[in-house]
N, C-alpha and C positions, 0 to 999 in steps of 0.2 A: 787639308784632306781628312774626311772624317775615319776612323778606324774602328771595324766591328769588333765588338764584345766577344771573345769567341766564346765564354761560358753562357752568353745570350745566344747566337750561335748552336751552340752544341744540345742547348735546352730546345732551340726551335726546331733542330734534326729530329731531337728525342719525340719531342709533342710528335710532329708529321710522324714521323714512326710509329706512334702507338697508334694516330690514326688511321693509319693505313691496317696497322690489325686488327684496328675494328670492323673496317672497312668489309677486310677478305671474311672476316666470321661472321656477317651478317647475311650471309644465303649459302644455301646449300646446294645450288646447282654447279656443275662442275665448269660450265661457261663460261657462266656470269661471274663463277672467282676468277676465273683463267682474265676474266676484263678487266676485275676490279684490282687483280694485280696488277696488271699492267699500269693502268691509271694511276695508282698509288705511287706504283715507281718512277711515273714521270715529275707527278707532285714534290715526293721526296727528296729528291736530286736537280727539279725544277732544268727537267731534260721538254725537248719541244715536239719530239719523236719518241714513241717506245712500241715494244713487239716483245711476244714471245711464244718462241718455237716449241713445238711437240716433237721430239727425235721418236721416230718410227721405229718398228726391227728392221731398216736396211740402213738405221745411222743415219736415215736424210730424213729433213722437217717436213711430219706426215702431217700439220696442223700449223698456221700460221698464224697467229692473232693479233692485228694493229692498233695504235691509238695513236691521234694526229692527223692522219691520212683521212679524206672526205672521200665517200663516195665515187663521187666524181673521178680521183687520184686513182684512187683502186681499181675503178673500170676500164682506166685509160695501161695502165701498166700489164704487158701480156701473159706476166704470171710472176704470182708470190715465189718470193725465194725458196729453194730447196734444199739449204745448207752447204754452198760453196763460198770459196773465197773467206772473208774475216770471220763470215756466220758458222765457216764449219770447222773455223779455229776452235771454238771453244768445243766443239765436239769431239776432234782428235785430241782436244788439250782441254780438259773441264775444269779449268780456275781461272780467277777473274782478269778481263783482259779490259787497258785502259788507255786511250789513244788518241793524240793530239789530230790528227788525221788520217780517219778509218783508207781512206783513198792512196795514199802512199805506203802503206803496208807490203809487205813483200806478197803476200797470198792475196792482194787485192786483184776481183775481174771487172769490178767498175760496175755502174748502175745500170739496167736496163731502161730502155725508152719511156721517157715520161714518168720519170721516176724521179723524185726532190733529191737534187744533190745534198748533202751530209757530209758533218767536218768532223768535229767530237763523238769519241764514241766510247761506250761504259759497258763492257758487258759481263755476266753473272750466273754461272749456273745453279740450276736448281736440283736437288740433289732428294731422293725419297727412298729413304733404307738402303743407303749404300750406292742406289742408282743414281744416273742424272736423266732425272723426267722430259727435261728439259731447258731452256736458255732464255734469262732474261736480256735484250737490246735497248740500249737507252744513246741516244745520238743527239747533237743538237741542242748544248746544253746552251738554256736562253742568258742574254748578255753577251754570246758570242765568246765564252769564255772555255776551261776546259772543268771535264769533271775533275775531283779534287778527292785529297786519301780518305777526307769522312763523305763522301758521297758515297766510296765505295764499301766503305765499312757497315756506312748505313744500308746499302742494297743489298749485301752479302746476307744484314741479319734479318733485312723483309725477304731477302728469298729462303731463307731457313724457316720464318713464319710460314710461306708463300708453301715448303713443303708439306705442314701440317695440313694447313685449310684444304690443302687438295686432297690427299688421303682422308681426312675427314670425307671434302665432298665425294672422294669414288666409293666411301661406304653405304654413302648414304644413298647414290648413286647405282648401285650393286642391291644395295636393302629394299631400295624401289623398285627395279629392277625385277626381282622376286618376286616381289608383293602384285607386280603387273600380271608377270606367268602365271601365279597361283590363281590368282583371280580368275584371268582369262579362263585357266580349265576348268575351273569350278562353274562357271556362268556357263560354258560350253556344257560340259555331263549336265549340271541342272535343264538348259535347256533341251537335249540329247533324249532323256531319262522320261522329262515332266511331257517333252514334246508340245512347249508352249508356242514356239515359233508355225504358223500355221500356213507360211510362205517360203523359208528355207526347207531343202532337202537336208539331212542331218551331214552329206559330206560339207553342203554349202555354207551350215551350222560351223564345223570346224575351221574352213578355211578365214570365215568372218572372225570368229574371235581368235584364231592365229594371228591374223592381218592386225588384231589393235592391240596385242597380250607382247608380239614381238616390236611395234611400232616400228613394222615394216612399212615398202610400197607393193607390194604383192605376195600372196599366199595362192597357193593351186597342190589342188589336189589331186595327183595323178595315177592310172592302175597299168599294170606290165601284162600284156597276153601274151608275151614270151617272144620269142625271135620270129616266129610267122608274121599275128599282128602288130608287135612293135605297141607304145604307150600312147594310152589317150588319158588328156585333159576331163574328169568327171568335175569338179567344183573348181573355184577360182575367185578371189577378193582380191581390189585395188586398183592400182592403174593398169588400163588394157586388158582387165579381166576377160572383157567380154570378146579380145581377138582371139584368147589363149581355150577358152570352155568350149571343151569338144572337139578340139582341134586332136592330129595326131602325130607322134612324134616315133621317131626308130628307136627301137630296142639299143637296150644298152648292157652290154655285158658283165658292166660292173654290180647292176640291182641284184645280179643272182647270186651272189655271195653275201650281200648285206642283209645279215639278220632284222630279227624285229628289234628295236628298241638299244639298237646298237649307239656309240658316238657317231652324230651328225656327218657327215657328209660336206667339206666346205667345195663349194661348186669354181668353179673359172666361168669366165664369160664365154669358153667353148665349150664347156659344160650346158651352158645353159640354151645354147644355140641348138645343142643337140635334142636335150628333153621339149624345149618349148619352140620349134621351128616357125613359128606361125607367129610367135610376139614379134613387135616391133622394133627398128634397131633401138639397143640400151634403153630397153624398158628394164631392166636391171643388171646391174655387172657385177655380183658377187652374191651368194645365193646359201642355204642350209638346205639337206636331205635328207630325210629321215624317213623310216620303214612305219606303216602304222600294223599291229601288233593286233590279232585274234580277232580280226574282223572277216575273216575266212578269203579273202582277195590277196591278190598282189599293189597291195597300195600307198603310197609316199606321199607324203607331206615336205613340200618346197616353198621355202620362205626368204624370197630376193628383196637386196635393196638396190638403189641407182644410186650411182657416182654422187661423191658428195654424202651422202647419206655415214651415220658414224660404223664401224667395222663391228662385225660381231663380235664380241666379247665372249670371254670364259664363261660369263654368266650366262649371258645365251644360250651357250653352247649346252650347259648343264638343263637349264630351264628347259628348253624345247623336250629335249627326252622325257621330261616328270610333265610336263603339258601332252605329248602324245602318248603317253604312259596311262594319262586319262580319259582321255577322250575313246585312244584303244579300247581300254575296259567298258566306256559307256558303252561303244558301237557294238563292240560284241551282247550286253547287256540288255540293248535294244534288239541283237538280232535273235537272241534265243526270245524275246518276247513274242516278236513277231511270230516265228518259226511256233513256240507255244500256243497263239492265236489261232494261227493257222493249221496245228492240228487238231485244236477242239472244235474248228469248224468240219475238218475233216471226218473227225468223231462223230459230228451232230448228223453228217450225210451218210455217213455207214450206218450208224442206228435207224435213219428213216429208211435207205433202202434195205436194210432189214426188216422192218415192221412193211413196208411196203409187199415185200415176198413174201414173208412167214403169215402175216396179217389179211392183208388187201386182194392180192392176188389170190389166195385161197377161200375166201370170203365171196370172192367174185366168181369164181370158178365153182363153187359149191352152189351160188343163184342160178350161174346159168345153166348145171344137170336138173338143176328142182325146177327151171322150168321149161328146159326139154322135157323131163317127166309127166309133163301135162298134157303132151302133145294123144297120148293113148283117150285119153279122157276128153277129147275134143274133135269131133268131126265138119265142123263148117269152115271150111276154106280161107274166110278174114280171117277169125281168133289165130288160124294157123298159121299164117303170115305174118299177123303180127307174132308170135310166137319166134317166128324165125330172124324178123327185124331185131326183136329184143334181145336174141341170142346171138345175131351177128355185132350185136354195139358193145356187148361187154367183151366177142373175143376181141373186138378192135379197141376196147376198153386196158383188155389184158395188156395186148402185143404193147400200147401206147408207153406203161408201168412197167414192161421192163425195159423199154428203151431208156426209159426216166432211173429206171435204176441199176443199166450199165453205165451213164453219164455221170452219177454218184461217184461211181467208183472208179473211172477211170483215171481220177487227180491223183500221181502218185503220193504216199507221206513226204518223200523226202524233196517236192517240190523247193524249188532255188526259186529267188524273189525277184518280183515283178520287173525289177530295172535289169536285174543281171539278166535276165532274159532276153529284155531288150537289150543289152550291151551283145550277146551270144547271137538274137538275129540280125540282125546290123551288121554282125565281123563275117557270119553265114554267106551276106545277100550278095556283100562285094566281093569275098572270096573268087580270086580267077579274075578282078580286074583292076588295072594301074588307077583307074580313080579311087581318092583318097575320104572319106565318108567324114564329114562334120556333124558329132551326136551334142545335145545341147540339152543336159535332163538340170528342171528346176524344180522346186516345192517337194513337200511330203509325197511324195508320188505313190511308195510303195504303202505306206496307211491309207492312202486317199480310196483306193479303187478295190474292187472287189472282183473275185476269180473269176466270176463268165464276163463281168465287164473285159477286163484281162484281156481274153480269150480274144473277143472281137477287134480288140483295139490291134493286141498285135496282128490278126490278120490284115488288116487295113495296112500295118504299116507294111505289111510282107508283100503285099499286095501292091502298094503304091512304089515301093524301091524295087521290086522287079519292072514294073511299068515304067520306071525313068531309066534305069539301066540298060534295059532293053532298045527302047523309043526317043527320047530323048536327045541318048548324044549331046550333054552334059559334059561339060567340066568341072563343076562341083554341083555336091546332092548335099543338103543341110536338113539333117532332121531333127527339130525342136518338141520335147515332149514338158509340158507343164502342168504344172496339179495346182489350180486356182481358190481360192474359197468356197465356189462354189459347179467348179468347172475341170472338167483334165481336156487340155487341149493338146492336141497331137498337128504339127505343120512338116510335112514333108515339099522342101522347095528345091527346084533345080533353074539353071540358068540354059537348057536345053533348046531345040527349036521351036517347040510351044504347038499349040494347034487354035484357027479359030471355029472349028466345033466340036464337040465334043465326041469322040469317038465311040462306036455302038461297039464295044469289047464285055462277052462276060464276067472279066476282071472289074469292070467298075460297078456292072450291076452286084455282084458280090461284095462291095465293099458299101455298098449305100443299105445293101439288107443288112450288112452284121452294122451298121450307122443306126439304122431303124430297131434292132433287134437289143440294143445296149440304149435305148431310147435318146440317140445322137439325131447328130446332123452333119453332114456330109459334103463341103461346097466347092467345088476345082477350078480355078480359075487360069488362062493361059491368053496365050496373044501369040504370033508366028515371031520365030525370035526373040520373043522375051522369056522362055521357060515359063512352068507350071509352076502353082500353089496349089495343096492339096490339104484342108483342113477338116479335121473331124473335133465335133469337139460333144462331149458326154458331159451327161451334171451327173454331180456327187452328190450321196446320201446325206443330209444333213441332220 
């Protein structure tokens, strides 16, 4: 019988030892160490099975990680352990536990279906400043034999390595982390600011780089009109975006105490059921809320992830406030631009119908006494005539000039922006009825369109959601308002009775003039029981 060397031995633990520390410091993601520990530890003790737990704050393994196990195993067994029986020994008791047969233990509950029975068993906690992170399992030492006192000496001092590499990786982890938020906001305000994006609305702007800055599965941006109309969905990025955008959801009691720029908000999945009624089941189950800050609305930023997905962290939690911290500031920044815009356009029409009055009008009125004054100096019947045609064109010249310069004036300064208007006639039209309105605003909307375009389009829309409300008999009314490149397309659609011709109503003739009048088009489309489409669609100035 031949007998091993044990200084050959003890040298060969050492070598595998330090290679396994090279192992765990050769990447930085916190994963892929969590793997490469594992692995190492079966190498090192030349176990056939290894795992290791993530102890949660409820003391059970919120994270399971295997090696050994194929696919195949994993799919077939109906769930990773949680920390009972041998595995949640070492979590009531965190020092190393070492066992001829894990299965005859007094706290043993035995394997679940389809699960590789297991004889030998090594296990080892892992410890980071004092805490235990969590627990190395190593089972199945190959040779059929048992782990031995330097097996465990030796995984005691890779799980004391196994502590650093991790903390290292959740720095690095954390530093990233940062560097993602920072970014995100910055790309956001730059876009926000420069208005490069000439397809996102600037809330759509926000929710998009929320969605990649948090490396969530959904971001939505939602506003509160208080306990009457309850919260609707304005932007939204990710999975199911497009069931949650413009949907609307009940008021919640709790928005009206949450400051701007307050700590987050961590959501429940009855939380989330509440604000987003309309997503699908578990399109996320645990979610951030947060207030956005001097954009003159009641508006929050909600950033879910789904099951499975990793928990939000501290960092998170920090980051999201200094990401809507900036974006706040852009939006506000962009809206006093606008609001500044909009009142040097204002400016430029009080000065014309100024000069129009003090100028024009008196110009004109001063031609037409000089040539009434003619009329003494003229006795033949045409000249006089004509004389009187001339002086009838310029008082219907006058009267024309000030109509043109009460409409000047009649835009108040303190005008509110194009979409909140349409958000105000929208909550208006339904007001007084159980059906629930789906609004759906995309692109630069409020840059794109100019004030008498404005004008028209909301008539149209006020025009078309009285006509389905009324007529229809409808169970949902969807109105999509978009600002294209070179296009704002307005579709109000219902699932109503429908009509196959078209109804002679002065509501429609008024809706195809102010179409013609903003230089649109106008085109309703309907069938008996299929409900109406109603689209107008204007070009933009380019």
């Amino acid at each position: 019988m031949e007998l091993k060397n044990p200084v050959t031995g003890a040298s060969a633990g050492i070598s595998n030892l330090l290679g396994a520390f090279a192992a765990m410091a050769d990447n930085t993601d916190l994963n892929t160490v969590l793997e490469r520990v594992i692995s190492a530890s079966c190498q090192l003790v030349d176990a056939r099975f290894g795992a290791l737990g993530v102890i949660g704050p409820d003391q059970t393994l919120g994270n399971f990680i295997t090696v050994g196990l194929d696919d195949d195993q994993i799919s077939r067994i109906p769930s990773l352990p949680q920390g009972h029986g041998v595995l949640g020994l070492l979590i009531a008791q965190p020092h190393p536990v070492r066992l001829h047969d894990l299965r005859e233990h007094d706290v043993a509950v035995g394997f679940p279906a389809h699960h590789p029975q297991m004889k030998s068993f090594l296990g080892v906690p892992i410890r980071i400043h004092g805490t235990v992170f969590g627990n190395l399992y190593l089972t199945e030492k190959n040779g059929g034999g048992d782990f031995t006192d330097t097996d465990e000496e030796l995984l005691v001092a890779l799980a004391a390595a196994a502590s650093v590499a991790i903390v290292n990786s959740r720095l690095y982890d954390e530093s990233t982390r940062r560097t993602r938020w920072l970014e995100g906001g910055l790309s956001a305000v730059r876009e926000l600011l420069e208005q490069t994006d000439h397809v996102r609305s600037p809330l759509e702007s926000v929710a998009h780089h929320a969605l990649h800055a948090s490396q969530s599965d959904l971001t939505v941006v939602l506003r509160d009109f208080g306990h009457q109309r309850g919260l609707l969905c304005e932007a939204a990025s990710g999975v199911n975006a497009a069931c949650v955008t413009g949907r609307s959801g009940a008021h919640w009691a709790l928005l009206d105490d949450l400051p701007a720029l307050s700590p987050p908000l961590l959501l429940t999945p009855a939380d989330i059921d509440r604000l987003l009624p309309e997503a699908p089941v578990a399109t996320v189950s645990t979610a951030l809320l947060i207030r956005l800050a001097g954009t003159g609305e009641r508006q929050f930023l909600l950033i879910g992830r789904q099951t499975g997905s990793p928990p939000f962290s501290t960092v998170d939690r920090e980051m999201v406030r200094s990401f809507t911290s900036h974006v706040s500031l852009a939006l506000e920044l962009l809206r006093v631009h606008r609001q500044r815009e909009q009142e040097a356009v204002f400016g430029d029409r009080d000065r014309i119908a100024r000069d129009l009055h003090d100028l024009v009008i008196q110009r004109l009125f001063a031609a037409g006494l000089s040539i009434q004054s003619l009329r003494k100096f003229v006795s033949d019947p045409e000249p006089l005539e004509r004389i009187s045609t001339v002086t009838g064109e310029l008082d219907s010249t006058i009267r024309e000039l000030r109509d043109t310069i009460y409409s000047l004036r009649s835009v108040p300064q303190g005008a509110s922006t194009f979409t909140s208007s349409i958000f105000a006639l929208v909550a208006a039209a339904f007001d007084g009825y159980d059906l629930q309105p789906v609004l759906q605003l995309s692109g630069p909307i409020d840059a794109a369109i100019d004030p008498e375009c404005a004008d028209h389009v909301r008539a149209v829309l006020s025009e078309g959601l009285s006509n389905a409300l009324r007529h229809a008999h409808a169970h949902s009314i969807t109105v999509t308002l978009q600002a294209l490149p070179d296009r704002l397309e307005l579709r109000i659609s219902d699932d109503g009775s429908g009509f196959e011709e078209t109804p002679s109503r002065s509501g429609l003739a008024n809706m195809r003039r102010r179409a013609d009048l903003c230089s649109g088009t106008l085109s309703i489309s309907s069938a008996p029981s299929k409900g109406t489409n109603v689209v107008l669609t204007v070009p933009l100035r380019t």
